[in-house]
mmJSON file of the N, C-alpha and C atoms, coordinates in Angstrom:
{"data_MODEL":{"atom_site":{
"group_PDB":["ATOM","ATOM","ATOM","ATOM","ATOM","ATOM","ATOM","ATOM","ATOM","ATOM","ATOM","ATOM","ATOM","ATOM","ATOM","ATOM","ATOM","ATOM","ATOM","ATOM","ATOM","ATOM","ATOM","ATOM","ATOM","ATOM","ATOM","ATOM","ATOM","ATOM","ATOM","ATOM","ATOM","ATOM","ATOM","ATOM","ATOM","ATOM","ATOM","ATOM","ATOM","ATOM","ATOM","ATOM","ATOM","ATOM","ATOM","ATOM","ATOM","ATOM","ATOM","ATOM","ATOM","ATOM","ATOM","ATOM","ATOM","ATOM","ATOM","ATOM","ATOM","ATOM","ATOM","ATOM","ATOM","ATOM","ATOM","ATOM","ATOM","ATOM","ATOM","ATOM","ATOM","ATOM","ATOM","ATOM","ATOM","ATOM","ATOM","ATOM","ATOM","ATOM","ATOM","ATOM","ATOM","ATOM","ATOM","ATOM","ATOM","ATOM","ATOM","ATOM","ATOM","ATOM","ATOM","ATOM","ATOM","ATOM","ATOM","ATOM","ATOM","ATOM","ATOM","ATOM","ATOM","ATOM","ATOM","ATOM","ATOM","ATOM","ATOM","ATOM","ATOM","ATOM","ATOM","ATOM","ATOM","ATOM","ATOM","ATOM","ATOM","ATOM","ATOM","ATOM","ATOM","ATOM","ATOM","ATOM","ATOM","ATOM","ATOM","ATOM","ATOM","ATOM","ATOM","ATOM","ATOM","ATOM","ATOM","ATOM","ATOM","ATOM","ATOM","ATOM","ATOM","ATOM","ATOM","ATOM","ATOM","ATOM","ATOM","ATOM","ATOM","ATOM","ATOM","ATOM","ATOM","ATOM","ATOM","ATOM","ATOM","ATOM","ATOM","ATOM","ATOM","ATOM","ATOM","ATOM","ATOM","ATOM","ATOM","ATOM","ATOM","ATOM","ATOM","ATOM","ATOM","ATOM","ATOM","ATOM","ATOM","ATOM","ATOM","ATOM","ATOM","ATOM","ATOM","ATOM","ATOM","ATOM","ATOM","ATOM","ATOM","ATOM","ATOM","ATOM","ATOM","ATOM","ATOM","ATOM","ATOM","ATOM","ATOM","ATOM"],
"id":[1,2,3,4,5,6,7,8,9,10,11,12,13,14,15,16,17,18,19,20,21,22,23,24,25,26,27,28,29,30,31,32,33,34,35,36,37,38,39,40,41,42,43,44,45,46,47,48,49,50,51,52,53,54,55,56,57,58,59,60,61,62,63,64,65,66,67,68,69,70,71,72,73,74,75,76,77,78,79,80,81,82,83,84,85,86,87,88,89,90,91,92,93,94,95,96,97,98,99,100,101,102,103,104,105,106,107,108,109,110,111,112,113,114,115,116,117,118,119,120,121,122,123,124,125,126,127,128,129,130,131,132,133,134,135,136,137,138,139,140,141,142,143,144,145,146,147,148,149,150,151,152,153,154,155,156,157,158,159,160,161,162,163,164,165,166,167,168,169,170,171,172,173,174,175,176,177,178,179,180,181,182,183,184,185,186,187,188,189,190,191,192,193,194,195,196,197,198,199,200,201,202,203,204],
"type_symbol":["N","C","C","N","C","C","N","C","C","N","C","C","N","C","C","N","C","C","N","C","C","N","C","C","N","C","C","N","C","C","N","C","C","N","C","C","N","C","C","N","C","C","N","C","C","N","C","C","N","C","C","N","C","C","N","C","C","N","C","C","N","C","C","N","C","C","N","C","C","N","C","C","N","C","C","N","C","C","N","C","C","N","C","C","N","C","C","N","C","C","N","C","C","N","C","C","N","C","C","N","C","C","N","C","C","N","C","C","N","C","C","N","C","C","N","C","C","N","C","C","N","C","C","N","C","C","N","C","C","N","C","C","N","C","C","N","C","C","N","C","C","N","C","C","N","C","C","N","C","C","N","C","C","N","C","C","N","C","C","N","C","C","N","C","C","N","C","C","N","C","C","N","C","C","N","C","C","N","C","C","N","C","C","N","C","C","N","C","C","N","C","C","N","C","C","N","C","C","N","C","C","N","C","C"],
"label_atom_id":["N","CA","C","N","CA","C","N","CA","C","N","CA","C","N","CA","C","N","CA","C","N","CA","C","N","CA","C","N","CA","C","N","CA","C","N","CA","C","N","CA","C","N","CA","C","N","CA","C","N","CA","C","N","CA","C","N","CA","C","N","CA","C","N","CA","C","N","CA","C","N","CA","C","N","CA","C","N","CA","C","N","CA","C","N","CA","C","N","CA","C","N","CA","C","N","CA","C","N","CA","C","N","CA","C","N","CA","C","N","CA","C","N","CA","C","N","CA","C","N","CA","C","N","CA","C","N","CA","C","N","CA","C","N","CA","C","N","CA","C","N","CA","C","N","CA","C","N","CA","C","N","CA","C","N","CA","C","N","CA","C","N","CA","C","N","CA","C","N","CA","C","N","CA","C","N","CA","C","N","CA","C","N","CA","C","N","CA","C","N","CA","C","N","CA","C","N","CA","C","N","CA","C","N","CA","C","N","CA","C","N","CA","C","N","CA","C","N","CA","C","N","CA","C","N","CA","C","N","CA","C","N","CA","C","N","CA","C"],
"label_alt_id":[null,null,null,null,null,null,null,null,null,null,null,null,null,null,null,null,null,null,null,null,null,null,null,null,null,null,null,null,null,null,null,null,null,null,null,null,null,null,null,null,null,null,null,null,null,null,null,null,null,null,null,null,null,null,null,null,null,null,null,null,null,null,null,null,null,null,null,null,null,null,null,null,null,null,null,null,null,null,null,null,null,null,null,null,null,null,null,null,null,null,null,null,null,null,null,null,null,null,null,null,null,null,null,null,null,null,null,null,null,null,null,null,null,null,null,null,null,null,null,null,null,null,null,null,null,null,null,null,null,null,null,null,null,null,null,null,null,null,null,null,null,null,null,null,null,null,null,null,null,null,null,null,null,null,null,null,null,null,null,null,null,null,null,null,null,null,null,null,null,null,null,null,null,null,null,null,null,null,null,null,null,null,null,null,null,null,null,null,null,null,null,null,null,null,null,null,null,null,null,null,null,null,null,null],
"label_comp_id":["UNK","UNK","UNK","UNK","UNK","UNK","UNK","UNK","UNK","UNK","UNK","UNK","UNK","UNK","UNK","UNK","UNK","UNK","UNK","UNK","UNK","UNK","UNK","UNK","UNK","UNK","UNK","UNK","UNK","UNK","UNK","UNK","UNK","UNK","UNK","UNK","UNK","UNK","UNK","UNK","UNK","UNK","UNK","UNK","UNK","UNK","UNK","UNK","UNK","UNK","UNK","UNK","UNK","UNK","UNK","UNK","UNK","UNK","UNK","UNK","UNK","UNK","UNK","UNK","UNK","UNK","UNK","UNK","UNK","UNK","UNK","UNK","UNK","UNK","UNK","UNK","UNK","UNK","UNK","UNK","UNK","UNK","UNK","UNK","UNK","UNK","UNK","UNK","UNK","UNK","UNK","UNK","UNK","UNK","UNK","UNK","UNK","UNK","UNK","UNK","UNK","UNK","UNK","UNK","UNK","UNK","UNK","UNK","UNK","UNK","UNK","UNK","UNK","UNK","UNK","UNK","UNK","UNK","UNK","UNK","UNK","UNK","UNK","UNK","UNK","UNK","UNK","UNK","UNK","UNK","UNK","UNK","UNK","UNK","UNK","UNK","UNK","UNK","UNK","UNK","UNK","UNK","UNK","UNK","UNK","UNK","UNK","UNK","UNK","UNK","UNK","UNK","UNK","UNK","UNK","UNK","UNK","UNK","UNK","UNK","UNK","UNK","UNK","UNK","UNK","UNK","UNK","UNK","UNK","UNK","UNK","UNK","UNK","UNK","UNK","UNK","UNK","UNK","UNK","UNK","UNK","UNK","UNK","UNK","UNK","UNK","UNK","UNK","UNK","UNK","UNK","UNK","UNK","UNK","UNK","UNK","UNK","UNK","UNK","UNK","UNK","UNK","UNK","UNK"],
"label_asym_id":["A","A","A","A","A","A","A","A","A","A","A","A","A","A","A","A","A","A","A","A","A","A","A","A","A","A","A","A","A","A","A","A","A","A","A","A","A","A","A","A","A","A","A","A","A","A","A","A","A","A","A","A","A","A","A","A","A","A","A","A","A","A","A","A","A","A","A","A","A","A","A","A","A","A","A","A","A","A","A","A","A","A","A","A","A","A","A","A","A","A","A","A","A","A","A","A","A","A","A","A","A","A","A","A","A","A","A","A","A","A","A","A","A","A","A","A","A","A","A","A","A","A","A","A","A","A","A","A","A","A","A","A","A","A","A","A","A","A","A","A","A","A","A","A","A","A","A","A","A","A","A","A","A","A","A","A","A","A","A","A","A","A","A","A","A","A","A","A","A","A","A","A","A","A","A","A","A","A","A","A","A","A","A","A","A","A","A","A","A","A","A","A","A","A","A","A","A","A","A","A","A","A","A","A"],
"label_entity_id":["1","1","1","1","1","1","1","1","1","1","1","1","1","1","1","1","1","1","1","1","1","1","1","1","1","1","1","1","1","1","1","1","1","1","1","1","1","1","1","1","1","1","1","1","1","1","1","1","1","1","1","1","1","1","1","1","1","1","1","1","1","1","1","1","1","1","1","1","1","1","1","1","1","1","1","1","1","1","1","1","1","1","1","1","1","1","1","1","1","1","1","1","1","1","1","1","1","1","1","1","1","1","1","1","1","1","1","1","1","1","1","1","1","1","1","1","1","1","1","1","1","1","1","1","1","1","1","1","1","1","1","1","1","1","1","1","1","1","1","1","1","1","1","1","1","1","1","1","1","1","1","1","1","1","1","1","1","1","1","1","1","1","1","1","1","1","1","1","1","1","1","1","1","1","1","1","1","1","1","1","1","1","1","1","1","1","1","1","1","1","1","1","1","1","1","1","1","1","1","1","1","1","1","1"],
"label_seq_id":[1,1,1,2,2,2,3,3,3,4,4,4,5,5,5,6,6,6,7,7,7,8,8,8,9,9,9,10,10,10,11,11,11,12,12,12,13,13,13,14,14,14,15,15,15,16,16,16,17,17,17,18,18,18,19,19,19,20,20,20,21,21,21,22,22,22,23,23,23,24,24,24,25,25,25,26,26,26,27,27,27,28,28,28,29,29,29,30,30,30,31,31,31,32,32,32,33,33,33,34,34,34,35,35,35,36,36,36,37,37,37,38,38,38,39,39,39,40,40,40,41,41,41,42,42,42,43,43,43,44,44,44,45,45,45,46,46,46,47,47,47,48,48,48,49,49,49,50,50,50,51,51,51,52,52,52,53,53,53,54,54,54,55,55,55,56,56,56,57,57,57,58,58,58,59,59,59,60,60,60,61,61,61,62,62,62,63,63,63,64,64,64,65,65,65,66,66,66,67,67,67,68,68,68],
"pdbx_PDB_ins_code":[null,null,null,null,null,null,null,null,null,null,null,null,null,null,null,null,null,null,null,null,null,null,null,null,null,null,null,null,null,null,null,null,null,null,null,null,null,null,null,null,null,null,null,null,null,null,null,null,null,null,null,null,null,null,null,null,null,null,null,null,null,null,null,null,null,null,null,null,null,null,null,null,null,null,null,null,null,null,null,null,null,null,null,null,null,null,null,null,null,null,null,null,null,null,null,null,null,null,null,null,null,null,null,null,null,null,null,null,null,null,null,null,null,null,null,null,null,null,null,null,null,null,null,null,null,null,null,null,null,null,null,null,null,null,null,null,null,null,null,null,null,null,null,null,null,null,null,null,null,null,null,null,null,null,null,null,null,null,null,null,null,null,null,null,null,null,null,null,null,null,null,null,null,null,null,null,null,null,null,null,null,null,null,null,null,null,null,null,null,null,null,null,null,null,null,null,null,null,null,null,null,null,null,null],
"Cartn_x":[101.24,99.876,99.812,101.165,100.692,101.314,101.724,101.777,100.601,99.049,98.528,97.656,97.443,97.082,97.394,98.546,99.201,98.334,97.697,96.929,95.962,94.956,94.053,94.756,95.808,96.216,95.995,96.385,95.762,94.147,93.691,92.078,91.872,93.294,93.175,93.442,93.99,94.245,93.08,92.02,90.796,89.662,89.358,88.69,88.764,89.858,89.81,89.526,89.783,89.204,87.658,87.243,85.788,85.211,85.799,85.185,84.361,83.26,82.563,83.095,83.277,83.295,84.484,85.37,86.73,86.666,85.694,85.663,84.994,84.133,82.705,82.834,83.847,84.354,85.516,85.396,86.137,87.588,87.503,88.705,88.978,90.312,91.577,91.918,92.519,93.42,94.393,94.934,96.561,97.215,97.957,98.527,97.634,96.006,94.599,94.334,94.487,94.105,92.658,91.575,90.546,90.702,90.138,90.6,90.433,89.736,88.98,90.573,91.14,92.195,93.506,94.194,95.221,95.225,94.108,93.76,93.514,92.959,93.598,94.911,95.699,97.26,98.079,97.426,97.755,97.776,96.176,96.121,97.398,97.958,99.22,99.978,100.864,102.096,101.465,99.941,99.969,99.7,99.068,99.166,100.508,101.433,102.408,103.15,102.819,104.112,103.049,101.485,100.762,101.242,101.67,102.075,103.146,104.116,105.768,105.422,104.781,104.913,104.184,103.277,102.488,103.46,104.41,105.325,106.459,107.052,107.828,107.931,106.693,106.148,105.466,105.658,104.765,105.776,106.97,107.742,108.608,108.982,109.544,111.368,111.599,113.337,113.382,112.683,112.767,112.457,111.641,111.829,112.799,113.716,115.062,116.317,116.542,117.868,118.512,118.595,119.748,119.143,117.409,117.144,116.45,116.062,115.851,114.664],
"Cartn_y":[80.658,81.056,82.226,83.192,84.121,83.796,82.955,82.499,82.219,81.573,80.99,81.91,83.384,84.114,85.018,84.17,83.971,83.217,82.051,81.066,82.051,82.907,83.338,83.977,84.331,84.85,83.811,82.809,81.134,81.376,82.341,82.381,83.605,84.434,84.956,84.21,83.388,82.296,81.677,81.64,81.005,81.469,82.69,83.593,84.774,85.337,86.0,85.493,84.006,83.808,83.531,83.468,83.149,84.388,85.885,87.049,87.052,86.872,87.579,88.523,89.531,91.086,90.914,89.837,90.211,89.69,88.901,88.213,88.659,89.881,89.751,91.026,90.748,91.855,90.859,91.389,91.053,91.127,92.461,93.547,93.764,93.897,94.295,93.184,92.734,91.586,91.242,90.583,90.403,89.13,89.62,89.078,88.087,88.804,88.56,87.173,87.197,86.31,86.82,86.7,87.61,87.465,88.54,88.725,87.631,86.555,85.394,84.818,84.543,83.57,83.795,85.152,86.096,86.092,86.44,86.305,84.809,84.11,82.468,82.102,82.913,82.397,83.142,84.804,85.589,85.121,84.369,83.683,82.578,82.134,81.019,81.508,82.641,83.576,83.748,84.733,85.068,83.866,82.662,81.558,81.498,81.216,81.122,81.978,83.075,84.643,84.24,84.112,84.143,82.737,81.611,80.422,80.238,81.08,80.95,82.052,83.153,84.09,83.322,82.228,82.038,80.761,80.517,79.163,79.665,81.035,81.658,82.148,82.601,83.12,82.11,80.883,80.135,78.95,78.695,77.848,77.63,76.711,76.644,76.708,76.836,76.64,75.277,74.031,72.829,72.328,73.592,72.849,73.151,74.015,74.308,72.898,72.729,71.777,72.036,70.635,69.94,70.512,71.44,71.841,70.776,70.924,70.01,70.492],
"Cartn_z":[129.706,129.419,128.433,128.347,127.552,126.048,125.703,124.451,124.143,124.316,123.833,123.037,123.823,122.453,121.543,121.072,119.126,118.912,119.307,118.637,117.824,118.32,117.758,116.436,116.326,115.227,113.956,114.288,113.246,112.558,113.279,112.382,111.141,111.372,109.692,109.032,108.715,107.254,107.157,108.454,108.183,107.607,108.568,108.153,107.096,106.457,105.273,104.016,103.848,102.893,102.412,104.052,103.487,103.112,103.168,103.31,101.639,101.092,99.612,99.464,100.592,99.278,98.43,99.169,98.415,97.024,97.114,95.29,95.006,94.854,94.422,93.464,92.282,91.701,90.453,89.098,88.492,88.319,88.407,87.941,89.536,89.774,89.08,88.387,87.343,86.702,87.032,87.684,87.835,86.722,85.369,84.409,83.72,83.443,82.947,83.651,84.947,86.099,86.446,86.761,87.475,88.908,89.794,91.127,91.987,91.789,92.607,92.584,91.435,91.314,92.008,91.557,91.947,93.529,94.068,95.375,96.061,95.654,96.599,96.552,95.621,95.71,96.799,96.286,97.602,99.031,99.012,100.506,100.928,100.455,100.261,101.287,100.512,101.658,102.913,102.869,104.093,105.168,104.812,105.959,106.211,105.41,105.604,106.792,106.83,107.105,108.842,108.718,110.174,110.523,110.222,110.853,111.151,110.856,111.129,112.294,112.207,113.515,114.69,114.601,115.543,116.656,114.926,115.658,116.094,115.962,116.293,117.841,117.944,119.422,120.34,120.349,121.101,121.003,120.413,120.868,122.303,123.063,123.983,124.182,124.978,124.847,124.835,125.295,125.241,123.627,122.634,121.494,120.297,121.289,120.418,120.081,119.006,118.877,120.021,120.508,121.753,123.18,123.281,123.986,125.437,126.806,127.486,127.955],
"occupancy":[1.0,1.0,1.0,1.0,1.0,1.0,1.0,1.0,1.0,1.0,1.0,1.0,1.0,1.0,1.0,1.0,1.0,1.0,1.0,1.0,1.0,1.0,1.0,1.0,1.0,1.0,1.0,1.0,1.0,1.0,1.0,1.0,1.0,1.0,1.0,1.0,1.0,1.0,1.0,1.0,1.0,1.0,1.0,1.0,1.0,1.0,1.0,1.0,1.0,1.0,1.0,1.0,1.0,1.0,1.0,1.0,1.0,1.0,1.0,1.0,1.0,1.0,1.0,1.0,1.0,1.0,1.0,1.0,1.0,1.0,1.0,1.0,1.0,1.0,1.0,1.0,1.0,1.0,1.0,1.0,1.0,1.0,1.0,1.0,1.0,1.0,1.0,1.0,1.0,1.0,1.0,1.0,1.0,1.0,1.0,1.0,1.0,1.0,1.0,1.0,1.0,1.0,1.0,1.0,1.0,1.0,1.0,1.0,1.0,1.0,1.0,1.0,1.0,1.0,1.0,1.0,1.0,1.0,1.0,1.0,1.0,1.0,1.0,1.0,1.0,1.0,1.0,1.0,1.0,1.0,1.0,1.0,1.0,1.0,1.0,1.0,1.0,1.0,1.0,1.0,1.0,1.0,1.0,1.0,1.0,1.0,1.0,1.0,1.0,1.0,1.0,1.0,1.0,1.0,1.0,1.0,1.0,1.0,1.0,1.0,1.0,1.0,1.0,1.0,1.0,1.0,1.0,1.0,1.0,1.0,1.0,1.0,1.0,1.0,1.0,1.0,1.0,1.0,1.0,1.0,1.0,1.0,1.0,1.0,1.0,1.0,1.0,1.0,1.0,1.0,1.0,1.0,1.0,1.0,1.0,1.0,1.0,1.0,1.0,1.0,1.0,1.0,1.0,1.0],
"B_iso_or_equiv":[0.0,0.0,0.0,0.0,0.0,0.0,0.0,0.0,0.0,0.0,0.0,0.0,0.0,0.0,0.0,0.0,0.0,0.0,0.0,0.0,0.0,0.0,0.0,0.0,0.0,0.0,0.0,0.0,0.0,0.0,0.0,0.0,0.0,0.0,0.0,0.0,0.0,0.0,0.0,0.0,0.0,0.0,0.0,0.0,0.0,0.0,0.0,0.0,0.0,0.0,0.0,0.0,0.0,0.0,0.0,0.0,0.0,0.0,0.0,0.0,0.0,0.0,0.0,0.0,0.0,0.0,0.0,0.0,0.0,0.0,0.0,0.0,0.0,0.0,0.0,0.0,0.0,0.0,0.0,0.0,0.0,0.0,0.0,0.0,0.0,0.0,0.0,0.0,0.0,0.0,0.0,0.0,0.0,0.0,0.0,0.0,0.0,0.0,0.0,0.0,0.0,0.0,0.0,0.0,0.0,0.0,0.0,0.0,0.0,0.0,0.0,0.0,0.0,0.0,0.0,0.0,0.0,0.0,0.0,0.0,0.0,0.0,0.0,0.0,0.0,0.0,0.0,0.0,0.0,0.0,0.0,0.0,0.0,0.0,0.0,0.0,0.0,0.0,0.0,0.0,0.0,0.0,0.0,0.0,0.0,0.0,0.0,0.0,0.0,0.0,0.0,0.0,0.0,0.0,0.0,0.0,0.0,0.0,0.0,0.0,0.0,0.0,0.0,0.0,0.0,0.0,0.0,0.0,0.0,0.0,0.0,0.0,0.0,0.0,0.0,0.0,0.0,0.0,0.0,0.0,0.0,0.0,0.0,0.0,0.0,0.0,0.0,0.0,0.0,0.0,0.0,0.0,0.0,0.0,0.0,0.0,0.0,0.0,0.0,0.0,0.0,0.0,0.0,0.0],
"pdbx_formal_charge":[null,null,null,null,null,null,null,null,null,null,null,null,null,null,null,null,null,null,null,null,null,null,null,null,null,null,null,null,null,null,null,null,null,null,null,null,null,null,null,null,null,null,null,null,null,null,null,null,null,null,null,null,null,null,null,null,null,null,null,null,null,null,null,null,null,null,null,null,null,null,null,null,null,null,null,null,null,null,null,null,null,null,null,null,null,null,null,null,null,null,null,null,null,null,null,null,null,null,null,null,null,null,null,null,null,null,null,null,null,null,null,null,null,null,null,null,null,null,null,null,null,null,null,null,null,null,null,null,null,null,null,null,null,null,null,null,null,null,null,null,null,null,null,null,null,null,null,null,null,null,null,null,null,null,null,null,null,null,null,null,null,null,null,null,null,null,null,null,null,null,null,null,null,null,null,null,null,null,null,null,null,null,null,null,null,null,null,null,null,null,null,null,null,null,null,null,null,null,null,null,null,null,null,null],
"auth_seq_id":[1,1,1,2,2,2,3,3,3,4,4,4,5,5,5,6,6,6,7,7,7,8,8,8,9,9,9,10,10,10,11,11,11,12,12,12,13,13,13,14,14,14,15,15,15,16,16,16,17,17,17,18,18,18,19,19,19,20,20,20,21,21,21,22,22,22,23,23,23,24,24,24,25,25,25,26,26,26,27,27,27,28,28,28,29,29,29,30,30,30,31,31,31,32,32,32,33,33,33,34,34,34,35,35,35,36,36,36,37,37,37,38,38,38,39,39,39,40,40,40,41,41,41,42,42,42,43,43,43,44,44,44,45,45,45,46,46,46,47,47,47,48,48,48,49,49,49,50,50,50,51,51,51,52,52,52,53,53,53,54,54,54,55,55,55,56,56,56,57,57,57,58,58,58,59,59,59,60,60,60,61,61,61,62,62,62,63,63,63,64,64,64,65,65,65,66,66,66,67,67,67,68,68,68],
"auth_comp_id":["UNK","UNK","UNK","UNK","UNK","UNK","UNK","UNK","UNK","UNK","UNK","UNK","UNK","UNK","UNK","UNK","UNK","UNK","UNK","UNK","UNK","UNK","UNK","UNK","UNK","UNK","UNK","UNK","UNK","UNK","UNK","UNK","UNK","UNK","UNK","UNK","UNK","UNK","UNK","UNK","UNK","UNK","UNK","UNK","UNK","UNK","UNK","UNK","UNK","UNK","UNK","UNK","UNK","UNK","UNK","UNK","UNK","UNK","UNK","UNK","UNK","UNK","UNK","UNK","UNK","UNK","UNK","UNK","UNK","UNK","UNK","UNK","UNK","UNK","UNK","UNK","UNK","UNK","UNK","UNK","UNK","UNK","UNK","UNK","UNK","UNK","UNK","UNK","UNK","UNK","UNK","UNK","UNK","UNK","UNK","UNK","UNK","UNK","UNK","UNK","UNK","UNK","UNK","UNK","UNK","UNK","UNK","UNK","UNK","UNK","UNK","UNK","UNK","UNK","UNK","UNK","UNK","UNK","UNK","UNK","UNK","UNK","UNK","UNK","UNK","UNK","UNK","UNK","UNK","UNK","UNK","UNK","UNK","UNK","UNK","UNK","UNK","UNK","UNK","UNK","UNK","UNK","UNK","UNK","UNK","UNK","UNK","UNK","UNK","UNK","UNK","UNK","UNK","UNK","UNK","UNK","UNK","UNK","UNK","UNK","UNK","UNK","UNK","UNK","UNK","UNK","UNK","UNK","UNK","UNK","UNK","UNK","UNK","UNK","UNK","UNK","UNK","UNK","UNK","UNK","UNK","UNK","UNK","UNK","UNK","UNK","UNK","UNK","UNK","UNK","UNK","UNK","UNK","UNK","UNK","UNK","UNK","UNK","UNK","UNK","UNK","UNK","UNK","UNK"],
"auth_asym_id":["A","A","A","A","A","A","A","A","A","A","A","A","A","A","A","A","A","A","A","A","A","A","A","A","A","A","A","A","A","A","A","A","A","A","A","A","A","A","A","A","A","A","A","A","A","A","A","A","A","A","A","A","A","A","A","A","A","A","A","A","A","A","A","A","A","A","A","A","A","A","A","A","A","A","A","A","A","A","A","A","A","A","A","A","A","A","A","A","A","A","A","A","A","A","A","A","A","A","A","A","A","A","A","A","A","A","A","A","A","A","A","A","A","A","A","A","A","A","A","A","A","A","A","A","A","A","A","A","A","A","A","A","A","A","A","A","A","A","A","A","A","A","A","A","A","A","A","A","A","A","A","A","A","A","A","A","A","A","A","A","A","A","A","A","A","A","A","A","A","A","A","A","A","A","A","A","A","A","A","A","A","A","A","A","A","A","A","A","A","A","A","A","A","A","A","A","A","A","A","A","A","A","A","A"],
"auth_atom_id":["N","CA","C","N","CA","C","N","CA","C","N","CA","C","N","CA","C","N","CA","C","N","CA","C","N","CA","C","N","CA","C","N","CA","C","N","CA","C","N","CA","C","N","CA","C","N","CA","C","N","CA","C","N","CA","C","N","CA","C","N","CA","C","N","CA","C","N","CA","C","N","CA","C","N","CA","C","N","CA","C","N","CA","C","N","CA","C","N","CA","C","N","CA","C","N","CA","C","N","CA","C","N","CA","C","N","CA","C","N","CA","C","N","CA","C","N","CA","C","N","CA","C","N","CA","C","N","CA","C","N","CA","C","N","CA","C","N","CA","C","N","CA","C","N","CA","C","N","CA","C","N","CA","C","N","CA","C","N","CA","C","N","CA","C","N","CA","C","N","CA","C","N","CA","C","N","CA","C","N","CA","C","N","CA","C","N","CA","C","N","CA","C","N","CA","C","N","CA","C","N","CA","C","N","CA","C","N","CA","C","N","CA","C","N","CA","C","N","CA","C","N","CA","C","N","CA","C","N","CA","C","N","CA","C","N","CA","C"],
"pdbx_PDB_model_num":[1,1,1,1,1,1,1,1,1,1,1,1,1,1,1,1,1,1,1,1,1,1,1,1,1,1,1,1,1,1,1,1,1,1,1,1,1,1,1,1,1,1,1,1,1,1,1,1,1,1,1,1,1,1,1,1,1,1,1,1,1,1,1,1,1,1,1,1,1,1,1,1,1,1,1,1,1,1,1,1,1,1,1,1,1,1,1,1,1,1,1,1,1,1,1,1,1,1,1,1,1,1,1,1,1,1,1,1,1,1,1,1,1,1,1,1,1,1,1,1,1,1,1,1,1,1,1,1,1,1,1,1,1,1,1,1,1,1,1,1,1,1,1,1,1,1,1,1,1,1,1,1,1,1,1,1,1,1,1,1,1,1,1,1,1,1,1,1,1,1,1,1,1,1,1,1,1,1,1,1,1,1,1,1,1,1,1,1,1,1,1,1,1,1,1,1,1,1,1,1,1,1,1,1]
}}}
């Protein structure tokens, strides 16, 4: 039971991107990218880095290789 809340951790990859303020601005540039763009790629890793921790912490010993 106490694995299950890592799950909630699964709703930053959901919810930060819908945030406006974060686009609602040209500048900073990243390599004359405007911030809207630079930043949905950004979002990429971090699903990434929150879905390996969520699968990290909520796996079983039964779903380890050769596990029962």
């Amino acid at each position: 039971m106490a694995r299950r809340g890592w799950y909630w951790l699964l709703l930053v990859p959901v919810v930060v991107p819908l945030l406006p303020f974060l686009y609602n601005a040209d500048e900073p540039r990243l390599f004359g990218f405007p911030r809207f763009y630079w930043l949905q790629l950004a979002f990429i890793p971090l699903s990434v880095v929150v879905t390996l921790i969520v699968y990290r912490r909520t796996r079983t010993p039964a779903d380890e290789p050769g596990g029962e």
